[in-house]
ROSE-456208 format. One record per residue (C-alpha): residue number from 1; residue in one letter; chain; x, y, z. Coordinates in steps of 0.5 Angstrom, whole numbers. Layout:
N
+------+------+-------+-------+-------+-------+
| resi | resn | chain |     x |     y |     z |
+------+------+-------+-------+-------+-------+
|  NUM |    A |     A |     X |     Y |     Z |
...
+------+------+-------+-------+-------+-------+
***
This chain:
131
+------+------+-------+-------+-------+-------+
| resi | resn | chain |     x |     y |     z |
+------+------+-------+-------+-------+-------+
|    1 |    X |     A |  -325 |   247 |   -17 |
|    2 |    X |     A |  -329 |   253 |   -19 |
|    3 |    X |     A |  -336 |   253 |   -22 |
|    4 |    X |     A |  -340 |   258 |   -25 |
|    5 |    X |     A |  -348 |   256 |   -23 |
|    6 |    X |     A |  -354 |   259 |   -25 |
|    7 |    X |     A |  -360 |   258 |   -20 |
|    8 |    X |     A |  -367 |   258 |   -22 |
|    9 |    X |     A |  -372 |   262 |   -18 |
|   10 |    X |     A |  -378 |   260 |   -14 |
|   11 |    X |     A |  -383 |   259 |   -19 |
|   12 |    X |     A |  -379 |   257 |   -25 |
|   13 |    X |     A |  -385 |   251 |   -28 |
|   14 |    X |     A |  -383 |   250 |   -35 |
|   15 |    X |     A |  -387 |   248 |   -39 |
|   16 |    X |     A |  -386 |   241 |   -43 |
|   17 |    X |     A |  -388 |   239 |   -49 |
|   18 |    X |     A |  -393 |   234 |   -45 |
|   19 |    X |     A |  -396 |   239 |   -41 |
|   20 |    X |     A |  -393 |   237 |   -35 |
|   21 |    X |     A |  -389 |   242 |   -31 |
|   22 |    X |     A |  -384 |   240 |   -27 |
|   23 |    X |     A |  -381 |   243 |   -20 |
|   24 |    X |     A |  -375 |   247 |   -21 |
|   25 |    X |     A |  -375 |   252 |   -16 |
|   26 |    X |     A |  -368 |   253 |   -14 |
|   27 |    X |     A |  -365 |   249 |   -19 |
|   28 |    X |     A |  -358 |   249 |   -20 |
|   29 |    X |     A |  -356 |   250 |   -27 |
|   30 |    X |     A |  -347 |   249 |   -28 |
|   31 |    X |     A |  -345 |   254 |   -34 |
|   32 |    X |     A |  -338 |   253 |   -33 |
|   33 |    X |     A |  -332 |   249 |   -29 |
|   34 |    X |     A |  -325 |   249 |   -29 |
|   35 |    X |     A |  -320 |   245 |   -24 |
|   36 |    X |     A |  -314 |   249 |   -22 |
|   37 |    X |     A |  -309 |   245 |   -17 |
|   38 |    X |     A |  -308 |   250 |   -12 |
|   39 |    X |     A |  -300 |   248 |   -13 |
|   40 |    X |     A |  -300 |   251 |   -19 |
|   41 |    X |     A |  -303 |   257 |   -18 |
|   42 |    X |     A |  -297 |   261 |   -20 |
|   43 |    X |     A |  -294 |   256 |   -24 |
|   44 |    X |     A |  -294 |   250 |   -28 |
|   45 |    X |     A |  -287 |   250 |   -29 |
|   46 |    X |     A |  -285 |   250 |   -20 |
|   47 |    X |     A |  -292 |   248 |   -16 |
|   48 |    X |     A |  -291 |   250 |   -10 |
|   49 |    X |     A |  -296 |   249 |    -2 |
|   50 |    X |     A |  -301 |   254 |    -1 |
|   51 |    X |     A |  -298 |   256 |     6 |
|   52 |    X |     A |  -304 |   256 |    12 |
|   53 |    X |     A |  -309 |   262 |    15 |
|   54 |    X |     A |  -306 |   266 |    10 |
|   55 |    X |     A |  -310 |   270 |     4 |
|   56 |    X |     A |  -308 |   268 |    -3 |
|   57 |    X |     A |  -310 |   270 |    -9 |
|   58 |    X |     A |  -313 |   266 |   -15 |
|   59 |    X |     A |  -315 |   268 |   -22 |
|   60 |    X |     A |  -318 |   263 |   -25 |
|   61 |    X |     A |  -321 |   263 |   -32 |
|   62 |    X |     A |  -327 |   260 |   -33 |
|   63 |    X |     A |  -325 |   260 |   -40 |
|   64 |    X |     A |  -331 |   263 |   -47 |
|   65 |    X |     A |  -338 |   261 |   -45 |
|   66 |    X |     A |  -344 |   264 |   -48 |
|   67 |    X |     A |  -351 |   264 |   -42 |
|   68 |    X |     A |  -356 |   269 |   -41 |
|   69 |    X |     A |  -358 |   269 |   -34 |
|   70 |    X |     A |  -364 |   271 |   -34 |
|   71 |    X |     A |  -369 |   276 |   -29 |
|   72 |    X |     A |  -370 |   273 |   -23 |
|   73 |    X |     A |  -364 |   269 |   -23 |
|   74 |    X |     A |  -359 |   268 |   -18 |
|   75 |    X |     A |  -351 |   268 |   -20 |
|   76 |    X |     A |  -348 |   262 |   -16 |
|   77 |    X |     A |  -340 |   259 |   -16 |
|   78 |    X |     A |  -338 |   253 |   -11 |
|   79 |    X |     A |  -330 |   253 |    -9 |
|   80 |    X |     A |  -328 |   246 |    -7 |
|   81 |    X |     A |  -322 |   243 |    -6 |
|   82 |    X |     A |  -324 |   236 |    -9 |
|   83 |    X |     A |  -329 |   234 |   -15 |
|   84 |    X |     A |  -328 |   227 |   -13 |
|   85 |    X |     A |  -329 |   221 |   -17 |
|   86 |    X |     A |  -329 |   226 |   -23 |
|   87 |    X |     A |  -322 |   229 |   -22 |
|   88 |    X |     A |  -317 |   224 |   -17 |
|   89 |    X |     A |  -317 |   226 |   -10 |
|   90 |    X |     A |  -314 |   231 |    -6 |
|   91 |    X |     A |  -310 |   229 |     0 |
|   92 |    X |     A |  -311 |   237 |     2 |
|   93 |    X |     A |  -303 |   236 |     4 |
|   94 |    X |     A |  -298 |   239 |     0 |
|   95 |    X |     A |  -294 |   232 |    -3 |
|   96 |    X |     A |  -289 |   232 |    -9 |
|   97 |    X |     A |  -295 |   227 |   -14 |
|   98 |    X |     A |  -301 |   226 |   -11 |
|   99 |    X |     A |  -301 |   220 |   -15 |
|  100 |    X |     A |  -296 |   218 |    -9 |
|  101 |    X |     A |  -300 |   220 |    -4 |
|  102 |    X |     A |  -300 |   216 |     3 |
|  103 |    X |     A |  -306 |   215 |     7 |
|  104 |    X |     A |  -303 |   220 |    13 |
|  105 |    X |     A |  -302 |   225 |     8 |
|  106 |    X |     A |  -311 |   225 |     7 |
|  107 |    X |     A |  -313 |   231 |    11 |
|  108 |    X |     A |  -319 |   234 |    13 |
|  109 |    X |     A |  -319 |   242 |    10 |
|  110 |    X |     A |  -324 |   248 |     9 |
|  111 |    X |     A |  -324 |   252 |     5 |
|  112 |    X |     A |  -325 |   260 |     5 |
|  113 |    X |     A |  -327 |   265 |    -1 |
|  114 |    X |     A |  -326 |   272 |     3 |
|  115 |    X |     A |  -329 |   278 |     1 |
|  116 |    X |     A |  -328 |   284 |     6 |
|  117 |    X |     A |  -325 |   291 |     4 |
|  118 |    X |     A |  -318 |   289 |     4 |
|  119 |    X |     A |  -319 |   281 |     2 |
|  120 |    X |     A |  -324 |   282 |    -4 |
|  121 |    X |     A |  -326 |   277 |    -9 |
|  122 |    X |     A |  -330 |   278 |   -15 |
|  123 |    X |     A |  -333 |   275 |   -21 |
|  124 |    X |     A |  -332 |   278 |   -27 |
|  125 |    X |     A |  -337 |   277 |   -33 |
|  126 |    X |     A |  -338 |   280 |   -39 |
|  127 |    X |     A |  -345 |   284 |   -40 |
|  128 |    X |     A |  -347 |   284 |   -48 |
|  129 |    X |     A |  -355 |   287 |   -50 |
|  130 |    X |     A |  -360 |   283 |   -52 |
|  131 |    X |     A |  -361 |   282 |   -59 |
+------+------+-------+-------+-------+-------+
***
């Protein structure tokens, strides 16, 4: 589970049509998600487990979205192995179907998003100009 978020600044105090203005310093706006099962990274076709301690690189599309982050905005994404009760739960072990997945077969699990010289990550979103 990947998701693209927009974090507000401290500051931010929209005006609203009552005149109010509520508090949305550090809000978190999501733009856009996406769920992609770790065994199916390489292939629907032939799921595979993701082997443990080792770098394991994923593309995921976040597919056509239209945001403008605006000045002062920070960039955020969330990596996470679950998105439960939205999306069934994940036992964090490899099994055949998740759907006959034991109770054993639930495991804790972290997750680490690397980003050094030779494990790099990225996000890669198109910049277009203003109108």
């Amino acid at each position: 589970m990947v998701k693209l978020i927009d974090v507000l600044p401290d500051g931010t105090r929209p005006e609203q049509a009552d005149g109010g203005a509520p508090d949305l310093r550090g809000y978190e706006l999501m733009i856009a998600d996406d769920v992609l099962r770790a065994r199916f990274r390489k292939s629907f076709a032939a799921p595979e487990p993701v082997p443990a301690d080792v770098v394991v690189e994923y593309t995921i599309d976040l597919h056509t979205n239209a945001h403008a982050f605006l000045k002062g905005h920070r960039i955020m994404v969330q990596v996470q192995s679950t998105w439960f009760p939205l999306i069934d739960r994940n036992p964090q072990t490899y099994v055949e179907s998740i759907f006959r997945a034991k109770d054993e077969d639930f495991a804790r699990a972290t997750q680490r998003v690397f980003r050094s010289g030779s494990s790099p990550s990225s996000v890669v979103l198109p910049v277009l100009d203003a109108p």
